[in-house]
N, C-alpha and C positions, 0 to 999 in steps of 0.2 A: 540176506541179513546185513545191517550195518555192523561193518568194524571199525576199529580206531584206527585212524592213523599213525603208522609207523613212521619214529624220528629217530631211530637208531643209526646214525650215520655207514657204523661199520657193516648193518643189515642190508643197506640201502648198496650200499659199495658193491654186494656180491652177483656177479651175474646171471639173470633167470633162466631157467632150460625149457625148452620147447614144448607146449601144451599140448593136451592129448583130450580125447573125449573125454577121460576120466576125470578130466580140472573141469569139465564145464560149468560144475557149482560157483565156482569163481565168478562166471560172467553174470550171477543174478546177484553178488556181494558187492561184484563194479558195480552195477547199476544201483544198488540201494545204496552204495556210500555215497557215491557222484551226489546221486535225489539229496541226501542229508547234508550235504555240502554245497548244495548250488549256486547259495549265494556268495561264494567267493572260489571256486573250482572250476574249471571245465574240462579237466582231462583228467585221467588217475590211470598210474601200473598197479598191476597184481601187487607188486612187492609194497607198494605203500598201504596195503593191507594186509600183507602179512606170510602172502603168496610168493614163491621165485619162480615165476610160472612168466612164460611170453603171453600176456593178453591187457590189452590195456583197451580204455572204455573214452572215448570223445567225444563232447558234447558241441551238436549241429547248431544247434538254438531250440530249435525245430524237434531236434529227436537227438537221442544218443547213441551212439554205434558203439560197441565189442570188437574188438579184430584181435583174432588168433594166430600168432608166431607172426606179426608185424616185421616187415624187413624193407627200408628205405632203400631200393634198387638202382636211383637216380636222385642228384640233387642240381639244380639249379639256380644263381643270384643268388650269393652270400649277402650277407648283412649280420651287421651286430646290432644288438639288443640287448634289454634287461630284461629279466625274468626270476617270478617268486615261484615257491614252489609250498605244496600244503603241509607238506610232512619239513619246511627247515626254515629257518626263523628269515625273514630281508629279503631283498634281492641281488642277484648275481646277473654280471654281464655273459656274453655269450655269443656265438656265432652260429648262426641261423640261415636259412635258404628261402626266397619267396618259393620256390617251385620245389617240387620232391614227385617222386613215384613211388608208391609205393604196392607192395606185394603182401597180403595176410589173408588169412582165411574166416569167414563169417562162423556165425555158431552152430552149422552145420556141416561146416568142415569143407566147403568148397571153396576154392584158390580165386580171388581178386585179384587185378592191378588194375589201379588208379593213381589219377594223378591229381594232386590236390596243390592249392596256393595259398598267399598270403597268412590268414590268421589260422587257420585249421592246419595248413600244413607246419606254422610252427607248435602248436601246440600237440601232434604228431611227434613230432622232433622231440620235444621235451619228455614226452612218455617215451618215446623210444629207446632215450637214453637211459634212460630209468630201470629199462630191462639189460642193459649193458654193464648198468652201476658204475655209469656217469653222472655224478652230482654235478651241476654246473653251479 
């Protein structure tokens, strides 16, 4: 189901807890909001819909991935940057990594780690914060 995006700063602030079989519903409401917002989106947390749930949804170009209880294990080459975000008006500067590893679980609940770069892994980063209730 599409939902609205959440701009509730003080919602956005609180940090998610750890998703269980039972949130999987979540990962087909990532996916339809993502689809509904594609032309200015590519990444989205539960909580920007409404969820404080660890699951957020990245778009490949190609396909979009779900990962559950996302946890950045490794960061490599800082860099700052700007970055907007869907749920808050402009954009904000920020400190980013070309490199990351990261550790989450697919929608079946089996444990990944991967390492990803450049554009994906920051857009990674920016959801990830997002389940910290880090606003950047």
């Amino acid at each position: 189901m599409i939902r609205k995006i959440v701009t509730d700063v003080m919602f956005l602030k609180g940090k998610s807890t750890d998703a269980s079989k039972e949130d999987l519903f979540i990962a087909k409401d990532l996916q339809d909001t993502l689809a509904a917002n594609k032309d200015r989106c590519v990444g989205m947390a539960a909580n920007m819909i409404g969820y404080k749930k660890k699951m957020i949804i990245v778009s490949f170009g190609f396909m979009d991935m779900v990962m559950i209880n996302p946890k950045i294990i490794e960061k490599k080459e800082p860099f700052d940057t700007e970055e907007g975000c869907l749920s808050l008006q402009g954009t904000r500067k920020t400190k980013r990594y070309k490199k990351i590893k990261l550790q989450y679980q697919d929608t079946l609940f089996k444990i990944h780690t991967q390492e990803y770069s450049g554009y994906i892994a920051q857009i990674i980063q920016h959801e990830c914060d997002h389940l910290e209730g880090i606003i950047i």
